[in-house]
C-alpha positions in Angstrom: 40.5 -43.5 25.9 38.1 -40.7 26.4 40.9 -38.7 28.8 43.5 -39.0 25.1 40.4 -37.4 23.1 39.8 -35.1 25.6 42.9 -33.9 25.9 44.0 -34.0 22.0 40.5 -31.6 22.1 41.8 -29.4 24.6 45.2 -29.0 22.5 43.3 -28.3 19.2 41.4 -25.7 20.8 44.4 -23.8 22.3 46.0 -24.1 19.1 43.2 -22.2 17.5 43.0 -19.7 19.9 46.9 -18.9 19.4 47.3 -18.7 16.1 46.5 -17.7 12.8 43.7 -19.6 10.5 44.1 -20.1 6.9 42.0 -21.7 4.7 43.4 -22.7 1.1 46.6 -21.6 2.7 49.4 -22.8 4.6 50.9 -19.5 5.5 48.0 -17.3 6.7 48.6 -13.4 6.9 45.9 -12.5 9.7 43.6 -14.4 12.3 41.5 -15.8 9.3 42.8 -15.7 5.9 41.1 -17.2 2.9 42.7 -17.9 0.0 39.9 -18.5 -3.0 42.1 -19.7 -5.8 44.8 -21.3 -3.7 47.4 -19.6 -5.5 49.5 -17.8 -2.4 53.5 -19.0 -1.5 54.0 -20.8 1.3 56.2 -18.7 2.7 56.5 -14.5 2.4 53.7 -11.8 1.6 51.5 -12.7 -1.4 51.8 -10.6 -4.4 49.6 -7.9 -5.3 47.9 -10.2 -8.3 47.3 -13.4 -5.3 45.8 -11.0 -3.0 42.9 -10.0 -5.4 41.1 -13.3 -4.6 41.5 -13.5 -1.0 39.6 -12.6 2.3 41.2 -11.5 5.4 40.1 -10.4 8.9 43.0 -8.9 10.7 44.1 -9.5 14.4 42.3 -5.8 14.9 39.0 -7.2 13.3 39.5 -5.3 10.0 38.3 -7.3 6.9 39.5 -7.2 3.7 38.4 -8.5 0.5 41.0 -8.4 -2.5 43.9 -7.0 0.0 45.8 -8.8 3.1 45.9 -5.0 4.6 42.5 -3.8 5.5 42.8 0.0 6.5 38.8 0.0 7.2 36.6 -2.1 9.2 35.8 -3.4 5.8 37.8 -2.9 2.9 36.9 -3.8 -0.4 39.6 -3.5 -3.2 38.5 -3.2 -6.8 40.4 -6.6 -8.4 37.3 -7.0 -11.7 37.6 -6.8 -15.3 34.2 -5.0 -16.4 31.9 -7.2 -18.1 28.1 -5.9 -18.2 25.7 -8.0 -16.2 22.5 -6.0 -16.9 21.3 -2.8 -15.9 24.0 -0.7 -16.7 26.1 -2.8 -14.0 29.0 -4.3 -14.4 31.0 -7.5 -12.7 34.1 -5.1 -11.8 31.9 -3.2 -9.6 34.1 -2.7 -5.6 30.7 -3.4 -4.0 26.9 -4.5 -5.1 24.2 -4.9 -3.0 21.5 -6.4 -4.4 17.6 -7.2 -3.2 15.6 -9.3 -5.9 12.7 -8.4 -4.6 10.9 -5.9 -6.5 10.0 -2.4 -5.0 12.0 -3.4 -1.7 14.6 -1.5 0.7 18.5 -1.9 -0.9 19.9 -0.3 2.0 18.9 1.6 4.8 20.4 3.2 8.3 18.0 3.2 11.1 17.7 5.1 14.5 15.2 4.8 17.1 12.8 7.5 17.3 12.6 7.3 21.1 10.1 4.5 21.3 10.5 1.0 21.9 11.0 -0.3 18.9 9.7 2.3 16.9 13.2 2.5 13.9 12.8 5.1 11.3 15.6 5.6 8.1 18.5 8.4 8.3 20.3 7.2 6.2 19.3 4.4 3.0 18.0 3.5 -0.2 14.4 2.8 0.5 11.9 2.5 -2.4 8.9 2.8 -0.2 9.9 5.9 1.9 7.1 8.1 1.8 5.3 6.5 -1.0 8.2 7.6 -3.8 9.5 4.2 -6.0 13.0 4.3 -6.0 14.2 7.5 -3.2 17.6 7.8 -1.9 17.6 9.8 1.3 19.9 11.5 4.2 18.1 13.0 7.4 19.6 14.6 10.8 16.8 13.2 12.2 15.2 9.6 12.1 11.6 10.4 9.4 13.4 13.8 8.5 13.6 15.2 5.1 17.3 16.5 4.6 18.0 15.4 1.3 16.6 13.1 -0.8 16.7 12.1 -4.3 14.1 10.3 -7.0 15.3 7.5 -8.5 12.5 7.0 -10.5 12.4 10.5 -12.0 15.9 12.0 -10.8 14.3 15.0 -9.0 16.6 16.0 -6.1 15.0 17.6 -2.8 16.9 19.3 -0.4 15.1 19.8 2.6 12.0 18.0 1.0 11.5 14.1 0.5 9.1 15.0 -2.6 10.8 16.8 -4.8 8.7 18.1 -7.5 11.5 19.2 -10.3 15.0 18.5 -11.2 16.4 20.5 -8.3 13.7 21.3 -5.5 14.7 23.5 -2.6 12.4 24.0 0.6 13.9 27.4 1.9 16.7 30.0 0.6 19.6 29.1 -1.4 22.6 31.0 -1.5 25.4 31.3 -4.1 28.4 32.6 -2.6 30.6 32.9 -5.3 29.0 34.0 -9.4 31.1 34.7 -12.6 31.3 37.6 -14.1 30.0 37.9 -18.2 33.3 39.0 -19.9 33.2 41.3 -22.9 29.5 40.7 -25.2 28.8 37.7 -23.6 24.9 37.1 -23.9 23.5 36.8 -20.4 19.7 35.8 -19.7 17.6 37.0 -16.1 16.4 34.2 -14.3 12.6 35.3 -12.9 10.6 33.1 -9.6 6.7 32.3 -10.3 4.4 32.0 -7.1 5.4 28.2 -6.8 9.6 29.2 -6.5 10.2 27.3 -9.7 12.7 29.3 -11.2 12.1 30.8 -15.1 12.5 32.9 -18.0 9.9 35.5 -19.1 8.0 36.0 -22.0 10.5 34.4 -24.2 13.7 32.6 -25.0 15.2 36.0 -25.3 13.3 38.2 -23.0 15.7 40.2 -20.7 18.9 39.1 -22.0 21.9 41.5 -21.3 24.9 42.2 -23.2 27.7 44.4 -21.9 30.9 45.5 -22.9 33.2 48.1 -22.2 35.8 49.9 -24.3 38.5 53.0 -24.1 38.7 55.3 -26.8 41.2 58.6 -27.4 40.1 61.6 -28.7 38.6 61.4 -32.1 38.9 57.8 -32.9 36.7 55.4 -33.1 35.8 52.0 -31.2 33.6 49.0 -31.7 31.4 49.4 -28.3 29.4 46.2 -28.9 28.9 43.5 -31.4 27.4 40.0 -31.7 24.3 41.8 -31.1 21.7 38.9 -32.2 19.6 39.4 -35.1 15.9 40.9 -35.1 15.8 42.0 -31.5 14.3 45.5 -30.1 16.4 46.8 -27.1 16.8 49.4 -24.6 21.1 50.4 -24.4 22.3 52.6 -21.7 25.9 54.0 -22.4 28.0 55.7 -19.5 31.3 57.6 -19.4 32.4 59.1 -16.6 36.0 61.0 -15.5 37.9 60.8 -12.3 36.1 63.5 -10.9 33.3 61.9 -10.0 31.0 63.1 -13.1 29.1 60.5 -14.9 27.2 60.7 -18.0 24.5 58.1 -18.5 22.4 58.2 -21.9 19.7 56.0 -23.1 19.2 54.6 -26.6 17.0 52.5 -28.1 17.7 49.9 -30.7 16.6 47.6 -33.3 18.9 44.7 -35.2 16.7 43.6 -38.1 19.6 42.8 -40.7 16.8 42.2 -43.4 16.9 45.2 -46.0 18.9 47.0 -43.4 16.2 47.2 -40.8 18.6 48.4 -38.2 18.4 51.8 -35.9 19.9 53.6 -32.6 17.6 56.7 -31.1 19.0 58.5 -28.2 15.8 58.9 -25.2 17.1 60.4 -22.1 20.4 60.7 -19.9 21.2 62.3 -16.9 24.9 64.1 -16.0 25.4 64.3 -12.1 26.6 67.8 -12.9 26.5 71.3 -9.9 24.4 73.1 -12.6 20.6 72.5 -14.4 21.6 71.4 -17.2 21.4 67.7 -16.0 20.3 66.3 -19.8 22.1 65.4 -23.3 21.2 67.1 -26.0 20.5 64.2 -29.1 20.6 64.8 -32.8 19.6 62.2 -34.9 21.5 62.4 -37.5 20.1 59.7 -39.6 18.1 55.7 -39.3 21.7 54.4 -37.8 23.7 57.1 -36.4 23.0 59.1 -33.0 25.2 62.4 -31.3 24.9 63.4 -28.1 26.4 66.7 -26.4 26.6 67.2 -23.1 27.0 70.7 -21.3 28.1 71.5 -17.7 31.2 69.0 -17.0 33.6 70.7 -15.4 36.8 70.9 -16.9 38.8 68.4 -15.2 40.8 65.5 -15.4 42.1 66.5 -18.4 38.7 67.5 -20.5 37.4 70.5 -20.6 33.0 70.7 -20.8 32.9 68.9 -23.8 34.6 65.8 -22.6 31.9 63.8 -22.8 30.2 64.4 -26.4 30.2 61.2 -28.6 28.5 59.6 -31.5 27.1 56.2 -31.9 26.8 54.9 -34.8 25.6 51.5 -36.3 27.7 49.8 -39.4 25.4 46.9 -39.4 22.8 45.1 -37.0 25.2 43.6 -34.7 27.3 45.8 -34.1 27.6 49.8 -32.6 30.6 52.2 -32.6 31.4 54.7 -30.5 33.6 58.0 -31.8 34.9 60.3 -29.4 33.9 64.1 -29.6 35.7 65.4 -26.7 38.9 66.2 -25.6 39.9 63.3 -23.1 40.4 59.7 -23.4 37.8 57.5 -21.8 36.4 54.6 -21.3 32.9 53.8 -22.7 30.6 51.4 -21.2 27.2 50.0 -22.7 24.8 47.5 -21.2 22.4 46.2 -23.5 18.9 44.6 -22.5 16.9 43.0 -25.1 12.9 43.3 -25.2 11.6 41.3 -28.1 
């Protein structure tokens, strides 16, 4: 009697070993195959629908949860309809790991740091590294300080664990690639104070720059800048130049007070890049909103003659300057406009 058992043992054993083992299922797909609702054919491939309750580990050691074809070591497919369990989660969620514990580790990747059994985190979810509730963190090096994020306050460090404001950096940042304002697109400066943290000065509006840049032929007139916000003081430079090489820059300030028509343009200095003394513009003010400048010793070239740079600015309202050609040569007109108060 005790050879039959040991023998009908001996056969169930090898039978296990050699084949596949299904649970719930008569026709498992892989070396362990659970089927939860007990819903799969007994013959052929499960559907798509009967594979969202089943659990599979393959003959390769891949699991799969809700799919008979892991492609992972483990392989979680989505199957959930989302219904809200608390906390912003939801039941549809591919994976949830979960510690009831309060102030406790979620997840966490450890290395050893060299010493017997000595682990510190790389890699994890750890609400009590470094003192910080709630801190997600990645690290080259086990204790290291990488990146790391506050869960608590959302600040995100990058190479610091205790990152102080929205976006903390512990060494230089680089921005390879910056767009370029278009047309009178408002611009502000971004100043540093001794601790780094990125700023504007004096005010919401300090140091804002407009720029624009327009051609105009000979005698007409353009718009060289509007949208010009309302009760600012300003410094505007204005350059026009030729395609030899000569350059004209003038500065004006300005004013854009639209109440009883507080608005103005005064011409300061300039400077032509010109072979004779005469390196200045000559201003008249003709009135409150309207400025003409000469300039003498361009070179007649490019199609101008010496007076291929004279123009008039001109303001027709407070958010807004024109520019009318005085010379003799199309051009194109550029202003840059940087805003004080």
């Amino acid at each position: 009697m005790k050879k039959n058992i040991l023998l009908l043992s001996m056969l169930i054993i090898a039978s296990f070993t050699h084949a596949q083992v299904g649970i719930q299922t008569s026709n498992p797909q892989g070396s362990l195959h659970v089927d939860g609702a007990k819903d799969n054919p007994a013959t052929g491939t499960p559907t798509d629908v009967q594979q969202s309750n089943d659990f599979i580990v393959t003959s390769t050691g891949m699991v799969g949860i809700g799919n008979l074809t892991p492609l992972s070591n483990l392989h979680v497919l989505n199957r959930g309809t989302a219904t809200g369990i608390g906390g912003g989660e939801a039941t549809n969620t591919g994976l949830l790991i979960e510690n009831p514990i309060a102030n406790n580790s979620i997840l966490s990747i450890l290395r050893t740091t060299g010493t017997t059994g000595i682990k510190q985190a790389v890699m994890g979810i750890n609400p009590n590294f470094n003192g910080n509730n709630g801190v997600f963190i990645i690290s080259r090096v086990p204790g290291g300080n990488d990146l790391a994020i506050d869960l608590t306050l959302g600040n995100i460090g990058v190479a610091t664990n205790t990152p102080t404001n929205t976006l903390d950096v512990a060494g230089s940042t680089r921005v390879r690639t910056m767009d370029i304002a278009a047309g009178a697109t408002i611009v502000t400066p971004i100043y540093s104070d001794g601790n780094g943290v990125l700023n504007k000065a004096v005010s919401n509006v300090y140091g804002t720059v407009i720029n624009n840049t327009v051609n105009v032929t000979v005698g007409a007139t353009g718009t060289l800048i509007a949208g010009i916000p309302n009760a600012g003081v300003y410094k505007a430079v204005v350059s026009v130049g030729n395609a030899c090489a000569r350059t004209a820059v003038a500065e004006y300030y300005v004013t854009s007070n639209a109440f009883n028509n507080a608005f103005s343009i005064k011409g300061i200095d300039g400077l032509l890049n010109t072979d004779t003394t005469s390196k200045g513009p000559v201003f008249t003010e003709v009135n409150r909103t309207t400025t003409s400048v000469v300039w003498s010793g361009v070179p007649n070239c490019a199609g101008g003659t010496g007076s291929a740079f004279s123009y008039t600015l001109t303001m027709p309202s407070a958010d807004m300057i024109n520019i009318t050609n005085n010379g003799d040569a199309a051009l194109d007109y550029r202003i840059i406009l940087t805003r004080f108060f």
